[in-house]
PQR file of N, CA, C, O and H, with PARSE charges and radii, in Angstrom:
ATOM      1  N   UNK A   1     -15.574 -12.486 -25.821 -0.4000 1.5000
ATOM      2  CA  UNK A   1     -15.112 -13.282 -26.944 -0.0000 2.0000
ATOM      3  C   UNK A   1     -13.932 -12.601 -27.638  0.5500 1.7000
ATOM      4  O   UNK A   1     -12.910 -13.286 -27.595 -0.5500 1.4000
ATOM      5  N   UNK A   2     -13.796 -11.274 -28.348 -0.4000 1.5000
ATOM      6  CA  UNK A   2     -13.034 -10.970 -28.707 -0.0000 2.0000
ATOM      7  C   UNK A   2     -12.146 -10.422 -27.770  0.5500 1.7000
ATOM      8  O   UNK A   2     -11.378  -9.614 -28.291 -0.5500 1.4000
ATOM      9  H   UNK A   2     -14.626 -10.717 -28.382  0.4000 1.0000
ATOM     10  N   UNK A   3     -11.955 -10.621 -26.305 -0.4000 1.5000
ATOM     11  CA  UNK A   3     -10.653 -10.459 -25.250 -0.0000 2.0000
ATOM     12  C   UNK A   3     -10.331 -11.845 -25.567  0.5500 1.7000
ATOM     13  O   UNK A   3      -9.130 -11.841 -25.836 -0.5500 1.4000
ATOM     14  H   UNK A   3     -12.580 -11.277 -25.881  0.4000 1.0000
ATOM     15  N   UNK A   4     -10.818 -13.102 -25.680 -0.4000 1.5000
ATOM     16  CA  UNK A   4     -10.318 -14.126 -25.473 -0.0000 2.0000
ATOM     17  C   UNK A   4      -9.255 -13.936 -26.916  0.5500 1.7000
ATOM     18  O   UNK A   4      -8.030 -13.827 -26.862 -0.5500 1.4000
ATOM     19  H   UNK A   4     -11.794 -13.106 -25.461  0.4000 1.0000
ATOM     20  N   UNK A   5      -9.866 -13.933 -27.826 -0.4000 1.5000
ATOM     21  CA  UNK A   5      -8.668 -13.773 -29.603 -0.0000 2.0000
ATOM     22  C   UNK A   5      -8.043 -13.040 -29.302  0.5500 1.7000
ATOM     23  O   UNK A   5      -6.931 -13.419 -29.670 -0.5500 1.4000
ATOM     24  H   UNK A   5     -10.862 -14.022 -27.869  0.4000 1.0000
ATOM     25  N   UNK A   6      -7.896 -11.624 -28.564 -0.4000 1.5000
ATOM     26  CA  UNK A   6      -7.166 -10.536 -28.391 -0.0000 2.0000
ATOM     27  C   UNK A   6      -5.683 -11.309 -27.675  0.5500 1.7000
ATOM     28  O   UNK A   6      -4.502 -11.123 -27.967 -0.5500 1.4000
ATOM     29  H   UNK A   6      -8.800 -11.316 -28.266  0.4000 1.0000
ATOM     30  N   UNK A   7      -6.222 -12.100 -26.782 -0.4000 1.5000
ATOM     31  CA  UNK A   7      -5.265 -12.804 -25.943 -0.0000 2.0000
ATOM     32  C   UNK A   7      -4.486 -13.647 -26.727  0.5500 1.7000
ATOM     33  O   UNK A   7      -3.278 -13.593 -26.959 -0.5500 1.4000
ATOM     34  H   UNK A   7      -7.182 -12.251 -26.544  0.4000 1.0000
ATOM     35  N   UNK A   8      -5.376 -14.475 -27.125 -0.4000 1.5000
ATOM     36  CA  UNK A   8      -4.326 -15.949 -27.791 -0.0000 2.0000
ATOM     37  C   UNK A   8      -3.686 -15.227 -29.078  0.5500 1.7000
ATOM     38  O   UNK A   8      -2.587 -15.720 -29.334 -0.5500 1.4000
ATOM     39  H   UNK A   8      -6.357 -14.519 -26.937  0.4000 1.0000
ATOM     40  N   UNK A   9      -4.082 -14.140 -30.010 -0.4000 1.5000
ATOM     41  CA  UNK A   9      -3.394 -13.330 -30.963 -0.0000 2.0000
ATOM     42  C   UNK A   9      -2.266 -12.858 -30.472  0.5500 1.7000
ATOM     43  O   UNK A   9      -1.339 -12.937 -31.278 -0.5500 1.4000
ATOM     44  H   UNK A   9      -4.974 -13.740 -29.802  0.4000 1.0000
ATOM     45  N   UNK A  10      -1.945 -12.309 -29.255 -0.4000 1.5000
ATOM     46  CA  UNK A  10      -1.046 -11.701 -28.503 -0.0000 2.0000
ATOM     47  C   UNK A  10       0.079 -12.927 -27.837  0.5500 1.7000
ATOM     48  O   UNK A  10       1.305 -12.820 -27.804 -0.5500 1.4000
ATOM     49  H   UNK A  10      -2.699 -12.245 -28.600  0.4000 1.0000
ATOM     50  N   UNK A  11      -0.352 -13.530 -27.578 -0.4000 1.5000
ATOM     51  CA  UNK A  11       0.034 -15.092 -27.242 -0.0000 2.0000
ATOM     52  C   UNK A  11       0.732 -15.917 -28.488  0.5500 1.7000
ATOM     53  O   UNK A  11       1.323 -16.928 -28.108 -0.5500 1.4000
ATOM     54  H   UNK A  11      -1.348 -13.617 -27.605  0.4000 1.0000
ATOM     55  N   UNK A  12       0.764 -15.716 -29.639 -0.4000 1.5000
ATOM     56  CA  UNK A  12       0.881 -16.598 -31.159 -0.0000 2.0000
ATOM     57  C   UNK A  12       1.768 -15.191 -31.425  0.5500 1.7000
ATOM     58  O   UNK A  12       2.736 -15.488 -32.125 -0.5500 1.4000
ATOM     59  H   UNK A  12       0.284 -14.895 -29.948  0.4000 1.0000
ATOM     60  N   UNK A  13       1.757 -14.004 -31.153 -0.4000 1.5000
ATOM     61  CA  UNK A  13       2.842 -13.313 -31.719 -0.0000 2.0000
ATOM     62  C   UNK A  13       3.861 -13.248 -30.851  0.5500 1.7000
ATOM     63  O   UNK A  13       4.971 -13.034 -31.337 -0.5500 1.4000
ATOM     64  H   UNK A  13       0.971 -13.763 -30.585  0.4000 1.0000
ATOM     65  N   UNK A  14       3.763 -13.386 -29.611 -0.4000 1.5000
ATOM     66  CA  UNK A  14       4.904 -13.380 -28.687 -0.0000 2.0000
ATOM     67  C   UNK A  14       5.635 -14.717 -29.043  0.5500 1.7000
ATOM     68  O   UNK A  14       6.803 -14.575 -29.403 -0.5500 1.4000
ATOM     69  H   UNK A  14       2.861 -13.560 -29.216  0.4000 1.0000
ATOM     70  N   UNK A  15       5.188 -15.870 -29.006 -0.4000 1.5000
ATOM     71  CA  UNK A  15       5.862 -16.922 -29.392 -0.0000 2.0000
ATOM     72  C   UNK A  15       6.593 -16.648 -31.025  0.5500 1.7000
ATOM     73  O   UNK A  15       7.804 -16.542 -31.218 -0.5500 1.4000
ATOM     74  H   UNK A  15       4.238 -15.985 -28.713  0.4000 1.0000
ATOM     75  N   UNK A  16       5.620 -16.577 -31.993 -0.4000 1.5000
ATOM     76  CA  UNK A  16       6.930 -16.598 -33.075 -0.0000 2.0000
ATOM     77  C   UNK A  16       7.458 -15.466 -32.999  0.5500 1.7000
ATOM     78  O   UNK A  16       7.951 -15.116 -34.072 -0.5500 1.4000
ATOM     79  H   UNK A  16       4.636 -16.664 -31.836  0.4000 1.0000
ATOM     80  N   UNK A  17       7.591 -14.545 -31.951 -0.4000 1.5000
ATOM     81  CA  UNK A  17       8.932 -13.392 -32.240 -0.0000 2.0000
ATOM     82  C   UNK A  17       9.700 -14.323 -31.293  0.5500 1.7000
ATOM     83  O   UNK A  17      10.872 -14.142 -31.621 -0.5500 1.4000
ATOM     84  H   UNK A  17       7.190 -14.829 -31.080  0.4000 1.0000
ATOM     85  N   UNK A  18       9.676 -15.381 -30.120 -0.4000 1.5000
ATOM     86  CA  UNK A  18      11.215 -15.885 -29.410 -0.0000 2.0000
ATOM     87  C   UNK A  18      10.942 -17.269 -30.441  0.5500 1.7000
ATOM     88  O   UNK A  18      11.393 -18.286 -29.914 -0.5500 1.4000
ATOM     89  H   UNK A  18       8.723 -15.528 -29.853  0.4000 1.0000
ATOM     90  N   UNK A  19      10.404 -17.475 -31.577 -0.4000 1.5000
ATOM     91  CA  UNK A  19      10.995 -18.625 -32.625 -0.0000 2.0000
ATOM     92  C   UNK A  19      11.896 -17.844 -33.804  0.5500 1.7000
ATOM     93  O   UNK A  19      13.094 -18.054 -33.995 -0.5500 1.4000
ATOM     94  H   UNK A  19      10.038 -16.649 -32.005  0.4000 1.0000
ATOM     95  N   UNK A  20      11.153 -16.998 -34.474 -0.4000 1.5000
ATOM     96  CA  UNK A  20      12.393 -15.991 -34.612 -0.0000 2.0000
ATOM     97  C   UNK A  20      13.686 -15.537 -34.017  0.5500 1.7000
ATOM     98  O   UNK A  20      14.766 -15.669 -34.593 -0.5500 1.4000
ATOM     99  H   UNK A  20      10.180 -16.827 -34.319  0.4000 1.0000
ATOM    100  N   UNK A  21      13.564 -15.111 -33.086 -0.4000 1.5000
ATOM    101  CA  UNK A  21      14.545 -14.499 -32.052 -0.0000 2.0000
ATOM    102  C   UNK A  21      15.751 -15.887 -32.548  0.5500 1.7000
ATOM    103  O   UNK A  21      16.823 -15.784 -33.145 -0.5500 1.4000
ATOM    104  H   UNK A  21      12.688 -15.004 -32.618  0.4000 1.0000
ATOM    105  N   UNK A  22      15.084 -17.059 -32.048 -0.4000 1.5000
ATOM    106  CA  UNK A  22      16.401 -17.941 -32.072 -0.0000 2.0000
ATOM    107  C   UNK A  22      16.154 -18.842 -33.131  0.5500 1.7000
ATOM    108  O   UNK A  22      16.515 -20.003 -32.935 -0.5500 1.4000
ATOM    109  H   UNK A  22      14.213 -17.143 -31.563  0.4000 1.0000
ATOM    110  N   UNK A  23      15.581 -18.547 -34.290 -0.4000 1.5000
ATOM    111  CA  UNK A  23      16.049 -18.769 -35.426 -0.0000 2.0000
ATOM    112  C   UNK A  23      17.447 -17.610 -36.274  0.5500 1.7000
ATOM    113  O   UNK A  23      18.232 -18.025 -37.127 -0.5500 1.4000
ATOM    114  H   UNK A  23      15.288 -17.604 -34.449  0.4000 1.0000
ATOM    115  N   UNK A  24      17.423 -16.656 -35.915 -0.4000 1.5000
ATOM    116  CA  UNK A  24      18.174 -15.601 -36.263 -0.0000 2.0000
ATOM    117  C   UNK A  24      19.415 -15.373 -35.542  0.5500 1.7000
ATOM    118  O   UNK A  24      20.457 -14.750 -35.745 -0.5500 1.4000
ATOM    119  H   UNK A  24      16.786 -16.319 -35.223  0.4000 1.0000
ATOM    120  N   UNK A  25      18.944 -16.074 -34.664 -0.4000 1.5000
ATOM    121  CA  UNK A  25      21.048 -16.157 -33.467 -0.0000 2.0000
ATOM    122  C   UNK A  25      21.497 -16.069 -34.477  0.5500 1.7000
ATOM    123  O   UNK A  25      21.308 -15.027 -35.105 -0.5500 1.4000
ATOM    124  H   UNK A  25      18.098 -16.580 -34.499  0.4000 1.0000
ATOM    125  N   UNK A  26      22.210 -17.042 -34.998 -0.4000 1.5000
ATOM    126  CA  UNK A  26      23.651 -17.621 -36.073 -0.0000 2.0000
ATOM    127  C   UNK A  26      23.357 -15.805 -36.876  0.5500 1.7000
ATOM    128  O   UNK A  26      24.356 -15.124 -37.108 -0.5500 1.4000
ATOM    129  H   UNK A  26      22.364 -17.888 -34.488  0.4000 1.0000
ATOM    130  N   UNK A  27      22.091 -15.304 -37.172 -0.4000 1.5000
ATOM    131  CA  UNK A  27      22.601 -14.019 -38.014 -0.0000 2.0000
ATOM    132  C   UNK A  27      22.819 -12.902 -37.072  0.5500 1.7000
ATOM    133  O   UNK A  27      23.422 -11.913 -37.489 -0.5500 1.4000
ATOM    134  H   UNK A  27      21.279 -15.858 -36.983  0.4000 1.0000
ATOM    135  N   UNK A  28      22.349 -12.948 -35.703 -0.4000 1.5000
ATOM    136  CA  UNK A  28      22.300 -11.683 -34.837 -0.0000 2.0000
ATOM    137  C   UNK A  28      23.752 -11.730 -34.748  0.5500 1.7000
ATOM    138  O   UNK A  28      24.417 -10.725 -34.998 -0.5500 1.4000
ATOM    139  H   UNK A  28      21.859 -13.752 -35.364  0.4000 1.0000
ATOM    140  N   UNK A  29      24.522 -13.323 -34.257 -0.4000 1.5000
ATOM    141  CA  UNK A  29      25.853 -13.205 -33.824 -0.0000 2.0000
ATOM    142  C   UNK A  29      26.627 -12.486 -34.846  0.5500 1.7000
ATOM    143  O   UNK A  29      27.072 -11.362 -34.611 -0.5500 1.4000
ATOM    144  H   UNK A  29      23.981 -14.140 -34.053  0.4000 1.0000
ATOM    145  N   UNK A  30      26.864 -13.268 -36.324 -0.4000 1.5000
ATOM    146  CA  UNK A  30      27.260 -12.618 -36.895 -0.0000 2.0000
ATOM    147  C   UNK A  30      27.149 -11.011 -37.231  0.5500 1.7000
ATOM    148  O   UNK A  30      28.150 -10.326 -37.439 -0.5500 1.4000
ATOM    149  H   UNK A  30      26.502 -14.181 -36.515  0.4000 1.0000
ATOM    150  N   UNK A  31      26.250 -10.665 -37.248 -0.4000 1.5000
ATOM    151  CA  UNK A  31      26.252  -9.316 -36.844 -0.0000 2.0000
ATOM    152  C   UNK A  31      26.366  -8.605 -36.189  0.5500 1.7000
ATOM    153  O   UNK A  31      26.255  -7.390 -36.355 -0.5500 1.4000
ATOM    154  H   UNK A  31      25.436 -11.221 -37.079  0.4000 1.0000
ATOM    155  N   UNK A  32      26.635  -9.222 -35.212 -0.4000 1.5000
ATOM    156  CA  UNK A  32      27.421  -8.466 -33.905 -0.0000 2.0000
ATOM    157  C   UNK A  32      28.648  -8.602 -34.397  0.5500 1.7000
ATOM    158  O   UNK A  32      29.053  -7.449 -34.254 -0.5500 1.4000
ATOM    159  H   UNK A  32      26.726 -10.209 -35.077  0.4000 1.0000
ATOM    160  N   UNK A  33      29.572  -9.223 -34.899 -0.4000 1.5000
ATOM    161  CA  UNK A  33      30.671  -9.504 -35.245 -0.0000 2.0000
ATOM    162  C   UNK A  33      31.154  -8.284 -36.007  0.5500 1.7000
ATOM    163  O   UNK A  33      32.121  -7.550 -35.800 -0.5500 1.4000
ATOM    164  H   UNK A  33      29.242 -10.160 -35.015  0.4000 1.0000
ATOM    165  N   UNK A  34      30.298  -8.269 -36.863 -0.4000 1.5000
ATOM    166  CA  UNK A  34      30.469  -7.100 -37.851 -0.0000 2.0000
ATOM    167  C   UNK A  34      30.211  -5.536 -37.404  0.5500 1.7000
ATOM    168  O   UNK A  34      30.454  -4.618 -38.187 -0.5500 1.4000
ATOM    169  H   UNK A  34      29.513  -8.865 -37.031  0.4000 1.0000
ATOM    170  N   UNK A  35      29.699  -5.309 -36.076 -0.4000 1.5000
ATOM    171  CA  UNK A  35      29.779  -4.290 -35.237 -0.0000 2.0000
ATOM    172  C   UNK A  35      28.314  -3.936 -35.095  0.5500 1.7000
ATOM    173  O   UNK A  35      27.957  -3.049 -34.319 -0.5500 1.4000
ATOM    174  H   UNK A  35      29.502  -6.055 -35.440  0.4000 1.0000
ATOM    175  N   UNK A  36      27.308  -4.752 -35.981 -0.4000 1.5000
ATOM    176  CA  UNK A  36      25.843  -4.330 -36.026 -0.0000 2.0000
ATOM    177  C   UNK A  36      24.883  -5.041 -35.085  0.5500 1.7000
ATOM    178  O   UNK A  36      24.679  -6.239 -35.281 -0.5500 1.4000
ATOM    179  H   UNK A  36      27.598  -5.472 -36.611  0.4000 1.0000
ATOM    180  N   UNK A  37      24.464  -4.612 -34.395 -0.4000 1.5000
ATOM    181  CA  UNK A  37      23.149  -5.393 -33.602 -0.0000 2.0000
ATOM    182  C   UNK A  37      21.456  -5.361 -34.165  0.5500 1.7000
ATOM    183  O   UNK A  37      21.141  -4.317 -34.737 -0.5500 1.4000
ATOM    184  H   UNK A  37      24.630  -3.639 -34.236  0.4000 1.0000
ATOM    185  N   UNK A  38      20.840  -5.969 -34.092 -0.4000 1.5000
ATOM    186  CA  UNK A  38      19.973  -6.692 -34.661 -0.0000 2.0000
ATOM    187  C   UNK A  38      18.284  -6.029 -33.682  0.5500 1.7000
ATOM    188  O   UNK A  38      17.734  -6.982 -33.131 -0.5500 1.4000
ATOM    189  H   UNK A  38      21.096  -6.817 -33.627  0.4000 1.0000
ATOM    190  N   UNK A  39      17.748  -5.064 -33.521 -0.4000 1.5000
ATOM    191  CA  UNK A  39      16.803  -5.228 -32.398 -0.0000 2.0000
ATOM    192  C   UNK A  39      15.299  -6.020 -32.012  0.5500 1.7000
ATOM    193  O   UNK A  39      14.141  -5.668 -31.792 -0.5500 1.4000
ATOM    194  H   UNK A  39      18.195  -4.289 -33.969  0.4000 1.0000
ATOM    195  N   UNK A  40      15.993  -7.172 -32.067 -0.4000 1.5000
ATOM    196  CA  UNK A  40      15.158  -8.196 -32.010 -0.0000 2.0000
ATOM    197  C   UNK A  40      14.479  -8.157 -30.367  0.5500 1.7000
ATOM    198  O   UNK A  40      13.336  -8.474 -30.039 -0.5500 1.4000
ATOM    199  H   UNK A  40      16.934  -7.458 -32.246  0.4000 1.0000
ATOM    200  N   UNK A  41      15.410  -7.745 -29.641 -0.4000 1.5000
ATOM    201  CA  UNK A  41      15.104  -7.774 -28.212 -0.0000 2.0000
ATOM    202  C   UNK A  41      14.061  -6.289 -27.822  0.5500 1.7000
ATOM    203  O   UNK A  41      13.357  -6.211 -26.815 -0.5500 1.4000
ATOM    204  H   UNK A  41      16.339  -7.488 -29.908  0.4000 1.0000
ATOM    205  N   UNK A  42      14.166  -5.395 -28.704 -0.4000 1.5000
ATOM    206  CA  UNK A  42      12.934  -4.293 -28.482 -0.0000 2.0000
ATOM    207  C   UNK A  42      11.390  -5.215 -29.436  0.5500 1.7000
ATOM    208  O   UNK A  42      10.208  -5.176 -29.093 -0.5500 1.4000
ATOM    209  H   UNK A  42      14.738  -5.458 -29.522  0.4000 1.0000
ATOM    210  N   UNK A  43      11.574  -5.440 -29.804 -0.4000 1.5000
ATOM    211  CA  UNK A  43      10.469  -6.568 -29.879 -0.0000 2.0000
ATOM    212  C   UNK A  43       9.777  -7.193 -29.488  0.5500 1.7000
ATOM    213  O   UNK A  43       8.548  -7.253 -29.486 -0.5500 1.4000
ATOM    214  H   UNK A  43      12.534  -5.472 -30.083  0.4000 1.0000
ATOM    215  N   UNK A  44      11.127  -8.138 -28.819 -0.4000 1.5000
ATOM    216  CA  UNK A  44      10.136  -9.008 -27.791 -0.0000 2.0000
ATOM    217  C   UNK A  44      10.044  -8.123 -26.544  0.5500 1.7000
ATOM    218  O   UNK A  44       9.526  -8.722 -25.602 -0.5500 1.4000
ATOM    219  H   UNK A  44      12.126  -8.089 -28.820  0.4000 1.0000
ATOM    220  N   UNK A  45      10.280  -7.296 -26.371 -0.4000 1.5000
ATOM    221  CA  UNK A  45      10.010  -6.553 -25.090 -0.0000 2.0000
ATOM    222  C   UNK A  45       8.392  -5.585 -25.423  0.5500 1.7000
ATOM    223  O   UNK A  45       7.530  -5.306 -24.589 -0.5500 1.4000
ATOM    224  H   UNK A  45      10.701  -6.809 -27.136  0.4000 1.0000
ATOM    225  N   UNK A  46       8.402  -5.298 -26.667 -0.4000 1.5000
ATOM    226  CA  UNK A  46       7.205  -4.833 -26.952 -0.0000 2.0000
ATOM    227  C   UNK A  46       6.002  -5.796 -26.908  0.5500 1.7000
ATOM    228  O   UNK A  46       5.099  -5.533 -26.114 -0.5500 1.4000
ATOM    229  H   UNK A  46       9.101  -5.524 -27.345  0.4000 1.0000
ATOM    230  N   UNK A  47       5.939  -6.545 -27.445 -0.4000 1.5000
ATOM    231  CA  UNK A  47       5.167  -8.118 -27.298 -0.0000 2.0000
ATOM    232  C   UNK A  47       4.480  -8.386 -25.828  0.5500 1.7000
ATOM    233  O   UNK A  47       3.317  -8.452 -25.430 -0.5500 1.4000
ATOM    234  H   UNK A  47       6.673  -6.759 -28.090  0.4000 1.0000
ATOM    235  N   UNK A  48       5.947  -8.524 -25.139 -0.4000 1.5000
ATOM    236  CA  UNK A  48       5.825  -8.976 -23.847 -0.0000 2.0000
ATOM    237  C   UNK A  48       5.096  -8.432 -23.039  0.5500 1.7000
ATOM    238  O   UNK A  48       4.286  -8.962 -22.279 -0.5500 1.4000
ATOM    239  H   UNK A  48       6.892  -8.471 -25.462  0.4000 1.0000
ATOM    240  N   UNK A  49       5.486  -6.770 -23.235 -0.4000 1.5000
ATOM    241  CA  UNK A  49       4.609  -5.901 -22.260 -0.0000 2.0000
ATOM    242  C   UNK A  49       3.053  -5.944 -22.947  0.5500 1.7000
ATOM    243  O   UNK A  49       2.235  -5.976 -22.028 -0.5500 1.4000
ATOM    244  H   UNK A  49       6.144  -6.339 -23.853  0.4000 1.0000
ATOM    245  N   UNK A  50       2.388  -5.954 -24.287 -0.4000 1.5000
ATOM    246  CA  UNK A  50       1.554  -5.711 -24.317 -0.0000 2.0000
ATOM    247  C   UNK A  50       0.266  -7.180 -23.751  0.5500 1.7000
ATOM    248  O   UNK A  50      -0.792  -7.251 -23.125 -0.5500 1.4000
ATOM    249  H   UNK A  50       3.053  -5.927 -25.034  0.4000 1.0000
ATOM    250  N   UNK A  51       1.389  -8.285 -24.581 -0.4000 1.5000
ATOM    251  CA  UNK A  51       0.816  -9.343 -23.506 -0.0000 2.0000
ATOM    252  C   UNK A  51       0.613  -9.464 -22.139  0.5500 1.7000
ATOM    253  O   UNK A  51      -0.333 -10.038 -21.601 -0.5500 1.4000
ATOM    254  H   UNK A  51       2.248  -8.227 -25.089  0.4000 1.0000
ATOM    255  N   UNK A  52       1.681  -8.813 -21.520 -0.4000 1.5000
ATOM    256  CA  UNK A  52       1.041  -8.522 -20.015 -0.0000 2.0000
ATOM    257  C   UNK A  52       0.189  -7.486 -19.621  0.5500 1.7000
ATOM    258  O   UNK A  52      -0.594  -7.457 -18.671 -0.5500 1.4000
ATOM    259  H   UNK A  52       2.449  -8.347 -21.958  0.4000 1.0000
ATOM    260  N   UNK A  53       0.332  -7.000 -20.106 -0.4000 1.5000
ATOM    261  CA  UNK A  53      -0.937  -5.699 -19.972 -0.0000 2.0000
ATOM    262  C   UNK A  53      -2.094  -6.535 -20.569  0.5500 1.7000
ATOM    263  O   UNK A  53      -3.079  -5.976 -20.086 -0.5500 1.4000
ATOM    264  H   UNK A  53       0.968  -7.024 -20.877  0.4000 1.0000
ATOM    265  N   UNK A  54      -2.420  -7.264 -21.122 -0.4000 1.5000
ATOM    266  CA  UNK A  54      -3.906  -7.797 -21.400 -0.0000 2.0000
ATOM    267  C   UNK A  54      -4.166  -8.539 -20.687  0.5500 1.7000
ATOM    268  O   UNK A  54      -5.343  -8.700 -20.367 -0.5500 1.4000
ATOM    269  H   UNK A  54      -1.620  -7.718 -21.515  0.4000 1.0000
ATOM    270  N   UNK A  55      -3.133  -9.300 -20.147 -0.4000 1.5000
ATOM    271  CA  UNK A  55      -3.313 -10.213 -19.301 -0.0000 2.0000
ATOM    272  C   UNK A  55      -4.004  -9.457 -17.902  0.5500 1.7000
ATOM    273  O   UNK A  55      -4.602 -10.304 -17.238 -0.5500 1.4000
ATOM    274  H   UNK A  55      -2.176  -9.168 -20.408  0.4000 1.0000
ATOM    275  N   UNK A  56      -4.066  -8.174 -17.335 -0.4000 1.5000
ATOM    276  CA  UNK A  56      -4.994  -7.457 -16.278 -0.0000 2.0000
ATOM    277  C   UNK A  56      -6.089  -7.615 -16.496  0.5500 1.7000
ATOM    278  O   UNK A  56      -6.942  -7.118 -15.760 -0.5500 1.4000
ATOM    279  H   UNK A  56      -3.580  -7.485 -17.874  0.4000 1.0000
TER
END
């Protein structure tokens, strides 16, 4: 039971970090503009892997 919440919790945060992710374009770009990057993408890479790792 609590692998199944572990999952769909892991599942509901991976999604709103890529609804984030591209809610925040228009500010990442601009900030790239301005010479700053944004690390939105170590994020979802953190997410991702831990979701796949539960997923074993």
């Amino acid at each position: 039971m609590i692998s199944r919440a572990y999952h769909a919790t892991l599942f509901a945060l991976y999604q709103l970090c890529i609804m984030i992710g591209i809610v925040a374009m228009p500010l990442a770009i601009a900030a790239r503009q301005a010479g700053i990057t944004l690390p939105v993408h170590r994020v979802l890479e953190n997410v991702e892997g831990a979701y796949e790792a539960a997923q074993r």
